[in-house]
C-alpha positions, -999 to 999 in steps of 0.1 A, spaced: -192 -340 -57 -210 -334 -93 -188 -312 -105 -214 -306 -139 -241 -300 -115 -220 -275 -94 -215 -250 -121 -249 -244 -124 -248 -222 -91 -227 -195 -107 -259 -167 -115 -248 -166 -150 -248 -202 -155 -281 -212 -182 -316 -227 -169 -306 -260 -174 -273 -263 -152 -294 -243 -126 -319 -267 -127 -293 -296 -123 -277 -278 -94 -311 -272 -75 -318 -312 -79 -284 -322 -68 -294 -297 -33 -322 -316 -30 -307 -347 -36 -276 -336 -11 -300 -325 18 -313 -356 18 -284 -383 15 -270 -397 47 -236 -389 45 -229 -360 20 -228 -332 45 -193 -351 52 -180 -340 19 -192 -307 21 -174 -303 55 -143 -320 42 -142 -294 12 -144 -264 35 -120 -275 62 -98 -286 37 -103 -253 12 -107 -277 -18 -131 -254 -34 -121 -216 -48 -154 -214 -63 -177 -187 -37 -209 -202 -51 -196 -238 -43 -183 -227 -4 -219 -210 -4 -235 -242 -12 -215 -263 11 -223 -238 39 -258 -245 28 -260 -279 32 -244 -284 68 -268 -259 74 -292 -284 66 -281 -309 83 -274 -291 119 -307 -270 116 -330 -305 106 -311 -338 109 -285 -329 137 -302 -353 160 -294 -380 139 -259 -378 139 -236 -400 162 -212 -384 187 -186 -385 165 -199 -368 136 -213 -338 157 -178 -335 167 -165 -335 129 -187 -309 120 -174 -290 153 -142 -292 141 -144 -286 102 -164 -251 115 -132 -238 138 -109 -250 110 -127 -229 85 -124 -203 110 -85 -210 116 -80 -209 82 -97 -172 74 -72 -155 91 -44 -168 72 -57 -166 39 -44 -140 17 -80 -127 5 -108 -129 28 -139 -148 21 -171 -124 5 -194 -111 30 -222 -133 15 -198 -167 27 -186 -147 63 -228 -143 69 -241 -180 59 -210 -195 79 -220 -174 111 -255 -183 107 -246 -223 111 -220 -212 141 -257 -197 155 -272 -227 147 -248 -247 160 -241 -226 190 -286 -230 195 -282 -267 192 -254 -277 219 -245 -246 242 -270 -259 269 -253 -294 265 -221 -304 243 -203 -267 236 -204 -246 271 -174 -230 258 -182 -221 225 -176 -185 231 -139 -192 242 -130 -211 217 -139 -191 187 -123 -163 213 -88 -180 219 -85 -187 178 -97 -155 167 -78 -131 192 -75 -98 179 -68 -109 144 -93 -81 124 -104 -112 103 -111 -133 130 -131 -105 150 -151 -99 116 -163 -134 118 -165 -132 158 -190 -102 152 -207 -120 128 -212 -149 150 -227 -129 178 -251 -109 153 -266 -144 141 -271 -155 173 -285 -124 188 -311 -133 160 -316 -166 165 -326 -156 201 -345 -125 200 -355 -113 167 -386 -99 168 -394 -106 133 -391 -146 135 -424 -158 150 -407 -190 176 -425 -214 185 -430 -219 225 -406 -249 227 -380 -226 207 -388 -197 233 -387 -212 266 -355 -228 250 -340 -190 243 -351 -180 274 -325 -211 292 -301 -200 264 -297 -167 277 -299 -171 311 -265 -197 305 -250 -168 288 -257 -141 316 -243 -164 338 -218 -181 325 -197 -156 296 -216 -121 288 -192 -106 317 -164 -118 296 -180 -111 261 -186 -76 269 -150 -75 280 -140 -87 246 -161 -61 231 -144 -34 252 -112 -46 235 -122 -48 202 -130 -11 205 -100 0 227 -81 -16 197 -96 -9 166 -114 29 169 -84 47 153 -76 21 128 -101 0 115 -136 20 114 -154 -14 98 -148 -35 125 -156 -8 149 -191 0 140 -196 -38 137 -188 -41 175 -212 -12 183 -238 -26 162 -232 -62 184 -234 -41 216 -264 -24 204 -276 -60 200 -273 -68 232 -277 -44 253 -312 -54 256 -310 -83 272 -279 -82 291 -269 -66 326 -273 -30 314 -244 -19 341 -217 -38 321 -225 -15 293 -238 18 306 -207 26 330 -178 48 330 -155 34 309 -180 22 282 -199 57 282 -168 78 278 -156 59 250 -187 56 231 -186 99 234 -151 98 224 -167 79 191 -196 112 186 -171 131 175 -151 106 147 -171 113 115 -172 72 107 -180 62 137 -204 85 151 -239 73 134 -234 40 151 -223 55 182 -257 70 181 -275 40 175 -255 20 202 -265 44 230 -302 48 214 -307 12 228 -290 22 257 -315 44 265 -342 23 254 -335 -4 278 -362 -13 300 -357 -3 333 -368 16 367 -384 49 359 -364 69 386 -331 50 370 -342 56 339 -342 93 346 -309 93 362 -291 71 329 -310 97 305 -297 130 322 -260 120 329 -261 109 290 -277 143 279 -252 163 302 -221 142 285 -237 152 253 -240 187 258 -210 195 274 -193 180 240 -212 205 222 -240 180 202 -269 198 207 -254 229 190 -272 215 156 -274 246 137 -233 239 135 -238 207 120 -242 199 84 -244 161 83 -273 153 76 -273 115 77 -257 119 114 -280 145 124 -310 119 113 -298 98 138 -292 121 167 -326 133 159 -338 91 167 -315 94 198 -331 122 209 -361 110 203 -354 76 225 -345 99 250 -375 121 253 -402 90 253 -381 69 275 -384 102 299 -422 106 288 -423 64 296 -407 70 334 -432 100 334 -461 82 330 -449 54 351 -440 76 384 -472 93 379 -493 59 381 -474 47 412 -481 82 431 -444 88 435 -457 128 423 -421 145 438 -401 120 411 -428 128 383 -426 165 387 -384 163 384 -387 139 352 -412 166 337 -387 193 342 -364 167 326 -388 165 295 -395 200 293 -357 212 294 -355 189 259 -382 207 240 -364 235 222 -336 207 213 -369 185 203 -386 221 179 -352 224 162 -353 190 150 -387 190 143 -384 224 123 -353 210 106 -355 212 67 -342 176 63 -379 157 66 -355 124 77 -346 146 107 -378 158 116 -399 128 112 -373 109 132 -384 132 165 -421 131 159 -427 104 185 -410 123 213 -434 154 199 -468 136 200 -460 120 235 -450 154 250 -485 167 234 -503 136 254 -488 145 286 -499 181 284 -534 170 273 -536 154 305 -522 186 329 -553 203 342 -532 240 331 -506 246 310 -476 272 321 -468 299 301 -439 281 286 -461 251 283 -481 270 259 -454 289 237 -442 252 229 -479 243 221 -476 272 197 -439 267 182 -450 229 176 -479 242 154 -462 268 133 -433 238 127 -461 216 114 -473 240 94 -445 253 80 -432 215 73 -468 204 59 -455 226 30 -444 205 -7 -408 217 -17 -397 234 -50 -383 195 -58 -419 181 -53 -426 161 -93 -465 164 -93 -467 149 -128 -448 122 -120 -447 110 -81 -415 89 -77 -401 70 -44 -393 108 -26 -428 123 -36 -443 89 -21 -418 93 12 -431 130 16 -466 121 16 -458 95 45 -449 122 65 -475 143 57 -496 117 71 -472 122 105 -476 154 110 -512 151 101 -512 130 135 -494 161 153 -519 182 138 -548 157 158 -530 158 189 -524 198 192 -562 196 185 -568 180 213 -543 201 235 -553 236 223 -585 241 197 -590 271 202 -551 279 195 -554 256 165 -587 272 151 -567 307 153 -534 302 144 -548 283 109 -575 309 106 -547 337 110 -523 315 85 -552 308 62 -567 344 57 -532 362 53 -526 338 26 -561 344 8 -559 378 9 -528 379 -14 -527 344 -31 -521 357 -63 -491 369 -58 -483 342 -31 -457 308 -40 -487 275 -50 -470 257 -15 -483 284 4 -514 284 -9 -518 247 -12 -508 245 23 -533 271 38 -563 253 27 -548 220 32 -550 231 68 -584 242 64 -589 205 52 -572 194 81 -595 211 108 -625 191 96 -604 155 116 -587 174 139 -622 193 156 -641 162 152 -681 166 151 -712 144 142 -719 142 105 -700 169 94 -720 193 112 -689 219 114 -713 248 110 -738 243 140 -735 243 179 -702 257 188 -707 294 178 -668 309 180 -659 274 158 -688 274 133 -684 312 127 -646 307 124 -651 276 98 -679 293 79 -657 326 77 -631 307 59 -656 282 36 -667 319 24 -631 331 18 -624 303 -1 -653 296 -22 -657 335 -31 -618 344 -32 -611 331 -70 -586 308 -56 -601 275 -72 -581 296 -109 -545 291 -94 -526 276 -119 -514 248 -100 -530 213 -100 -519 209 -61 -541 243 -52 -569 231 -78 -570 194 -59 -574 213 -26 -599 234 -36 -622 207 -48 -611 182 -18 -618 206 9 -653 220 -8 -665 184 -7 -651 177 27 -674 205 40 -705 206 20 -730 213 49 -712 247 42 -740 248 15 -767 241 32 -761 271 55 -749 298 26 -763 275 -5 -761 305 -25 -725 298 -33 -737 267 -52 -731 282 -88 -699 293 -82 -685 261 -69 -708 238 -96 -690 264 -125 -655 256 -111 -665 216 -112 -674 222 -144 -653 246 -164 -614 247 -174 -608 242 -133 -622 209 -129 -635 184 -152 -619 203 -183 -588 209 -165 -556 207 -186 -540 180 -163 -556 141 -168 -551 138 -127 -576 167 -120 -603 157 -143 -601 125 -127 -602 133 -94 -634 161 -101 -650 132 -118 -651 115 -85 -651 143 -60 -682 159 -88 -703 129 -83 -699 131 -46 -709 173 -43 -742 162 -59 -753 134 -37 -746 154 -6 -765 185 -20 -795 159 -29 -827 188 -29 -806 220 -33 -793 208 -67 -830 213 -84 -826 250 -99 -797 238 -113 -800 202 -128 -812 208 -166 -782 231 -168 -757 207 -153 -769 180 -174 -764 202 -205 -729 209 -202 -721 171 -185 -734 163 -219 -704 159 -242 -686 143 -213 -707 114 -216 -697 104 -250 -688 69 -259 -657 71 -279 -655 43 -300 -618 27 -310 -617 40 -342 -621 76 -341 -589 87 -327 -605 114 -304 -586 112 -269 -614 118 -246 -612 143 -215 -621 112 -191 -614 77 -186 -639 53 -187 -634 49 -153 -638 86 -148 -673 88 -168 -692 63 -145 -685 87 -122 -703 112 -142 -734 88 -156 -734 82 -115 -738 122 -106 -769 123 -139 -788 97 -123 -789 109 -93 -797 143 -100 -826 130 -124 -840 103 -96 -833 127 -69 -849 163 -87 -883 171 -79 -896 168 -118 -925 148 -129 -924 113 -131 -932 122 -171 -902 142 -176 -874 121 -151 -884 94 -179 -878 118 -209 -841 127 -193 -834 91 -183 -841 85 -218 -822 110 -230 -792 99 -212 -796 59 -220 -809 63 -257 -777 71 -270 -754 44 -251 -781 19 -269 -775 31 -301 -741 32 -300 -744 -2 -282 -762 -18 -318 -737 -2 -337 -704 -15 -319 -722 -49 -317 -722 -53 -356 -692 -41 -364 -678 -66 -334 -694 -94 -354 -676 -82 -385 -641 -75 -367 -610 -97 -384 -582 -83 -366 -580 -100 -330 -570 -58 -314 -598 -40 -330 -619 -66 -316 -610 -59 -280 -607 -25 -284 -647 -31 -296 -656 -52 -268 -645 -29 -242 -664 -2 -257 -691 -17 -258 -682 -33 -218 -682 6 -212 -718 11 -224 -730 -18 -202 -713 -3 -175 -725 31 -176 -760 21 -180 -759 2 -148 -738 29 -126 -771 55 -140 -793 29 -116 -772 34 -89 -794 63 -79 -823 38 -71 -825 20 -45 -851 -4 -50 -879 -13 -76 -899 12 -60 -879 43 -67 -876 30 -103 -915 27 -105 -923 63 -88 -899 79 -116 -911 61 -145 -879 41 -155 -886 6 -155 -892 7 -192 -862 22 -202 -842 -1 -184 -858 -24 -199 -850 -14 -231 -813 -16 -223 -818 -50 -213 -833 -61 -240 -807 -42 -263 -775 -54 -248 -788 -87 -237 -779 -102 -279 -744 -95 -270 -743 -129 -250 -744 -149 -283 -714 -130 -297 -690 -155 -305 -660 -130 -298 -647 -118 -270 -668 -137 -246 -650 -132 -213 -654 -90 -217 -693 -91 -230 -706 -113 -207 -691 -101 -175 -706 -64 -184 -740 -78 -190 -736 -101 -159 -730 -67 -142 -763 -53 -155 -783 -79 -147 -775 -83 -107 -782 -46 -108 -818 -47 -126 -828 -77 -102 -826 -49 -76 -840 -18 -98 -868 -42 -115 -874 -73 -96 -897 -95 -112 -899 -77 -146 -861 -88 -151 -874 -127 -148 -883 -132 -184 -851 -126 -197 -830 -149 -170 -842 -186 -190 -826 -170 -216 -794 -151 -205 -784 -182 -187 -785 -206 -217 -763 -184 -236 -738 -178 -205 -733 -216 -200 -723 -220 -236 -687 -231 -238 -673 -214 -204 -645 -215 -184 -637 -219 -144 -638 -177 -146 -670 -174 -163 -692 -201 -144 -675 -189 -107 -693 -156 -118 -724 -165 -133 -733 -187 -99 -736 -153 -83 -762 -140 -102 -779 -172 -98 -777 -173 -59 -794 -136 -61 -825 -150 -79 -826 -178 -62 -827 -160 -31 -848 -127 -45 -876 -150 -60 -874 -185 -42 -906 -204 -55 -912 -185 -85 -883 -195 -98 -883 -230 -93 -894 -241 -128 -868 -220 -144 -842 -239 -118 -852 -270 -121 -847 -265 -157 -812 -251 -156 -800 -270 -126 -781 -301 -141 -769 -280 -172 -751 -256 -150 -743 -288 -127 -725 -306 -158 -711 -270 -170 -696 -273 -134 -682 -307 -130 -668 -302 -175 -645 -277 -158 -637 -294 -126 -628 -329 -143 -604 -307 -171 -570 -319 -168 -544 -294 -153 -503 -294 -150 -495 -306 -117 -477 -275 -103 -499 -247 -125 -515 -226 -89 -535 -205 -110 -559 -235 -121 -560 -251 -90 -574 -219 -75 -594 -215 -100 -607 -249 -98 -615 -242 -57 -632 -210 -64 -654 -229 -83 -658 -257 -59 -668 -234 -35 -691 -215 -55 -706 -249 -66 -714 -253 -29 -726 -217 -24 -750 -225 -49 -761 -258 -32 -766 -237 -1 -784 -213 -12 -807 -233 -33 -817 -254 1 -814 -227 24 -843 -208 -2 -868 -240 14 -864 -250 -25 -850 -286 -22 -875 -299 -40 -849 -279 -69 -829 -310 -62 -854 -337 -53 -869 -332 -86 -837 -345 -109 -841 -378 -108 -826 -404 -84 -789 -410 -101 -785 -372 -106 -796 -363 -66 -770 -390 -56 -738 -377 -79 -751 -341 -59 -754 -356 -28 -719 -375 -34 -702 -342 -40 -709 -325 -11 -698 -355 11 -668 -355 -10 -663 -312 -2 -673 -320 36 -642 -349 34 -618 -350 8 -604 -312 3 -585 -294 22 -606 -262 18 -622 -255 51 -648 -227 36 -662 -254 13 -663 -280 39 -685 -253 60 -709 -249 36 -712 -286 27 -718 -294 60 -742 -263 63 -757 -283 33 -760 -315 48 -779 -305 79 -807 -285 59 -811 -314 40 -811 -339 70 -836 -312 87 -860 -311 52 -856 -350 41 -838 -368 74 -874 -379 88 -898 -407 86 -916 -387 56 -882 -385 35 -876 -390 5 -866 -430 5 -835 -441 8 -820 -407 28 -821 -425 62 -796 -447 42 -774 -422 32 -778 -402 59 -759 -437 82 -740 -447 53 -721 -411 42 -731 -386 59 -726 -399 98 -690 -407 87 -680 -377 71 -688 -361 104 -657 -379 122 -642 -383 90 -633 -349 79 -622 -336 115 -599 -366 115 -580 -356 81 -544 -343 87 -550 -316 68 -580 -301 93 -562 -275 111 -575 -260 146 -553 -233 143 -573 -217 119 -607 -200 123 -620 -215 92 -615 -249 101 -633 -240 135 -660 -226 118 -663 -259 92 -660 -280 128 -687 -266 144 -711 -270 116 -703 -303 112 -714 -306 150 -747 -293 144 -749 -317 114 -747 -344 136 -771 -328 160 -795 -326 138 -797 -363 126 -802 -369 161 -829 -343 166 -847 -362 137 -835 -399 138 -842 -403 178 -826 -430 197 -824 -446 165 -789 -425 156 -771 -432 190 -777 -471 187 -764 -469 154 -734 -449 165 -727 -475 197 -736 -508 179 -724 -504 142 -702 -468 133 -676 -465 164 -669 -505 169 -660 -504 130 -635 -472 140 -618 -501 164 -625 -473 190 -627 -491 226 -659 -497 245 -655 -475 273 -651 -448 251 -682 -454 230 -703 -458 261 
């Protein structure tokens, strides 16, 4: 072997010896006979090296798993043999092998063992049996062996083909028949001999029995002997989690619902009569989590025999399996209650199914409904953040808390739809008691009451929010509480948790308003003052920014007594901060758009004079557009390459917050009835110069791109003077980015205006078209992805372009550039429809193709079409399906397929008879495709 190229597997080894060392793998894999050496070096322990018996490991891996077949009998036999060698040999070493060399070398016994069980190797289980005995190294890599191939035949997570399935399916069969009796014998050993004295190798053997328990004769496992010695393992501190997990898939088994039953309730009895249940005696937390998923398994495999016994009328068996359940609820409320979250998620499952099957009783028993109760005063009490909880700074726990939140947020649903009316009064109860004293009350508490208020408003659902109509005792109960909160002072609790709720669940309800509107000021003050938008923490201001602009859309008319105001003190919120000044600003940029959103719509949406929304649209735009002129010159004078981004975003913010003001129109109409259109127009006209800024290109013209899509909507043909323009600047010296981008904007005028703009696009058309094809035809690095996608997204939005220009009825766009340049466009779409393997673009080429054949394909065409219409675009119809790359697996490529079908429909629909002869006589025969075919 290379030795120089084998020291570049150790990690530490620099890039160049790695690189060497992957070549040589690659090189290895493929050579004929150097899997030969690679078993030579491991049967014969030449190596001492772990990253050099890794690699050899590696590539007979290779081999077996791709080029076994090629082998002759002989050499499948060698590679046998070099694997039991290796295996004799591990138990006399003096060190064993690292765990990373014991796992690779059981995955190519699986792989082996997948390859010639059926055929060459019935008794591979007894061989690696009779070398391995009871030697504790030997059962390691016996373990190991069975684990690999327990995945190789039913992992869930490796998708198998349906050769590879039917062929597990025949491998496991063989097995039940012919050595799982004996296997699980071994197993039984292996345990009887190592639980004392070897607790590794023990919980491996569980783990393997766990394994297979699912597929294999469940009465080998779940009997006497098995059973009592699994117990005997509960109670040994390092082997008990296992334990748990091994009979957790005992119970999971599938299996008859009255059996089922029976397997569950002897386990439980065993279980309790050892004293397991008694939790509050245990402290371990890590075994309790998984007595908790035990537990669990039991309950829903009762709740799954339940449900089954039920469907299949057998009502005497149902009723004794419900008794069954029910006797495991106060075990299933201790868990859930428990103050490890691990613990209590872990039951949750076995919670929200018992909650299903008491949805569907038509009463509930007394006992029924204390559990209801207990279930909903554990979720509330375990909805509640911990002293621990890091609001500033959310790490991994914080993120694992909120994931369970989102649990017993589903609980939550499910006792809704058990019990509302319990629900509505137990939180009402919880909710007011807290209110009443949440000054002097912990912020979890608090937080937690009107979380739950929060709550109701998913778990009683009702159309469009309308919490506060029909349903008197609910309405009155919910508006009671909106009151409460809005009036109690809570939104000044110092706690940014509290503060969030406040806001969330104010929003959440805000046809509250409309029923008691005049709480308005008090809940517009909090938005506004120190406990919102100016609130000490950055996260609060943020989210009011957002949660602001969304009070004030869904308050629309009752807003008017208050808008000047509002506007007044939103004022100094608005600023622009430039760069240079220092000044750290209470909001983001991000945040502000939220804000310039909220004063449009409360000047578009107030019920002022056309005259005066102008005056305060004005007022709001004016000063972006000076700053805007000012930024822009001092841009153009900028030297240092920071200062000039830091100016370019700035001045990106401007554009930005101009167009998120429009946002409160929705069409040219609404701009017209409130006087706007010239303002706008003034920003267009002032930020439009920043497209000839040689700096910072990218940043400036993807704002004013921005702008412009959004004043084709607000001023429709008003914008269309200042497109000619915009575009020739935008295709100055541009990348993949910038043009995939601009073709956008030109699709929406295209489509907006069709005819009008047809000068204006025939104009532009072959500049962008050469802008295009400048970028396309750049040179890239073979393996650089990022250019080759970007090079597609532009191919596609080439197309796009194509499409919608003949899809507006505007080919004449295209007819119109002269006969060489309509053939290079023509060209490239046959050459999307064909030659790439990007099944979106080939759709819309072919979508361009049949428009074309429809407009140009008849006897009035354009001359020459009928020509290229037999000559390219026929063939590319059977071309292009017939590519190896066009894949009927995926929906794409369907799509591309059947508009290539109507492609060739349609050049029959306008070419007659004509198209079928010239398919028969001329296209097929010169595929070599036989006559009786053709005909």
């Amino acid at each position: 072997m290379d030795e120089q190229a084998l020291l570049g597997l150790n990690p530490n080894a620099d890039a160049d010896f790695r690189q060497r060392a992957l070549a040589y793998f690659e090189q290895l894999k493929i050579s004929q006979d150097a899997w030969q050496v690679c078993a030579e070096a491991l049967a014969q322990s030449i190596y001492s090296d772990d990253h050099i018996k890794f690699f050899c490991f590696q590539v007979l891996e290779h081999q077996v798993k791709f080029k076994y077949s090629e082998l002759t009998e002989v050499q499948q036999q060698l590679i046998r043999e070099t694997l039991i060698t290796w295996l004799q040999a591990q138990m006399l070493n003096p060190q064993p092998e690292k765990t990373f060399i014991r796992n690779k070398a059981a995955q190519v016994f699986a792989l082996l063992f997948v390859t010639e069980y059926l055929t060459k190797w019935p008794k591979f289980f007894f061989d690696i049996l009779s070398v391995v005995d009871l030697n504790p190294r030997g059962v390691d890599m016996y373990l190991r062996i069975l684990m690999a191939v327990d995945a190789e035949l039913v992992d869930r997570d490796v998708v198998h083909t349906s050769e590879e399935a039917r062929r597990n399916t025949l491998l496991k069969d063989t097995m039940r028949e012919q050595c799982i009796p004996s296997l699980v014998e071994s197993w039984y050993q292996i345990l009887q001999n190592y639980q004392y004295n070897n607790s590794e190798l023990t919980c491996q053997c569980l783990e393997v029995v766990g394994a297979y328990v699912s597929w294999i004769d469940l009465s080998l496992i779940a009997n006497e002997r098995f059973i009592n010695m699994l117990l005997g393992h509960m109670s040994v501190e390092v082997l008990r989690e296992e334990a748990c997990d091994c009979l957790f898939e005992i119970v999971n088994k599938g299996m008859d619902p009255i059996d089922k039953t029976k397997l569950v309730e002897s386990l439980c009895q065993v279980l309790q009569s050892a004293g397991l249940f008694s939790i509050d005696q245990e402290d371990d937390v890590d075994f309790l989590a998984r007595f908790s998923k035990l537990v669990n398994g039991m309950g829903q495999a009762l709740i799954a025999s339940w449900t089954k016994l039920v469907k299949n009328g057998d009502m005497k068996s149902a009723q004794d399996t419900l008794q069954a359940i029910e006797a495991k609820v106060a075990l299933m409320l201790q868990l859930l209650i428990h103050e490890d979250d691990d613990i209590s998620s872990n039951i949750i499952g076995f919670c929200y199914d018992y909650l299903h099957i008491l949805k569907q009783l038509s009463a509930l028993s007394d006992q029924q409904k204390a559990n209801v109760e207990a279930i909903m005063l554990a979720v509330m009490k375990k909805l509640t953040y911990d002293e621990e909880y890091n609001f500033e700074n959310e790490g991994e726990d914080e993120a694992m808390f909120v994931e369970y939140r989102k649990q017993l947020k589903l609980l939550l649903d499910r006792l809704a739809q058990v019990s509302p009316e319990l629900l509505l009064a137990s939180v009402r109860r919880v909710f007011n008691a807290t209110l009443q004293n949440w000054q002097t009350t912990r912020f979890m508490e608090v937080e937690v009451a009107i979380r739950l208020l929060y709550m109701l408003a998913e778990a009683l659902p009702v159309s469009h929010g309308a919490h506060f109509s029909g349903d008197v005792t609910k309405a009155t109960a919910l508006q009671d509480m909106m009151r409460t909160l809005v009036t109690s002072g809570v939104s000044a609790y110092q706690h940014t948790s509290v503060t969030l709720e406040f806001f969330e669940t104010v929003v959440r309800y805000e046809k509250f308003f409309a029923v008691e509107p005049q709480h308005i000021p008090t809940v517009l003050m909090a938005f506004l003052d120190h406990r919102g938008l100016r609130h000490t923490s950055p996260k609060v201001r943020s989210r009011t920014a957002y949660l602001f602009s969304r009070f004030v859309k869904s308050l629309n008319k009752q807003m008017n007594p208050f808008i000047e105001d509002v506007l007044n003190r939103i004022q100094d919120l608005m600023e622009l901060s430039p760069p240079e000044n220092g000044y750290q600003a209470l909001l983001s940029s991000d945040d502000q758009l939220f804000i310039y959103e909220t004063a449009g719509v409360l000047i578009v949406n107030s019920e002022y004079s056309a005259e005066r929304k102008q005056v305060l649209m004005r007022n709001l735009l004016t000063p972006l557009m000076e700053k805007f002129k000012v930024l822009l010159e001092k841009l153009i004078m900028a030297q240092d390459e920071d200062r000039q981004m830091a100016l370019a975003d700035c001045l990106n913010h401007a554009v930005g917050f101009a167009s998120r003001t429009s946002k409160a129109f929705s069409n040219k109409q609404t701009v017209k009835q409130c006087g706007c259109s010239e303002v706008y127009l003034d920003c267009l006209q002032t930020f439009l110069p920043a497209l000839s800024c040689p700096l910072q290109k990218e940043v400036l013209r993807s704002g004013v791109r921005t702008f412009l899509h959004r004043m084709i909507i607000c001023l429709e043909e008003e914008v269309l003077p200042f497109i000619p323009s915009a575009s020739e600047h935008m295709l100055k010296d541009c990348e993949a980015k910038d043009l995939q981008e601009f073709i956008p904007l030109i699709n929406q005028i295209t489509a907006k205006f069709k005819t009008q703009v047809s000068p204006f696009l025939q104009q532009m058309f072959m500049p962008l078209l050469h802008a295009i094809f400048e970028v396309l035809l750049l040179p890239a690095e073979e393996n650089d992805q990022s250019a080759a996608l970007e090079k597609q997204m532009l191919r596609r939005s080439y197309f796009a372009f194509l499409q919608t220009v003949t899809g507006s009825g505007m080919s004449e766009v295209i007819a119109n550039q002269g006969a060489e340049n309509v053939e290079r466009v023509l060209f490239t779409v046959i050459q999307g429809a064909v030659d790439y393997p990007d099944p979106i673009a080939q759709k819309t080429c072919f979508i361009i193709l049949s428009k074309l054949v429809e407009l140009w394909g008849g006897k009035d065409g354009p001359v020459g079409f009928a020509d290229f219409v037999y000559k390219h675009i026929v063939p590319a119809c059977f071309l292009a399906p017939l590519k190896q790359t066009f894949d009927l697996a995926d929906a794409q490529t369907v799509l591309a397929l059947s508009e290539c079908a109507v492609t060739l429909k349609t050049i029959h629909l306008k070419r007659g008879p004509e198209c079928i002869q010239y398919l028969q006589q001329e296209y097929l025969p010169s595929l070599q495709v036989a006559p009786e075919i053709i005909q």
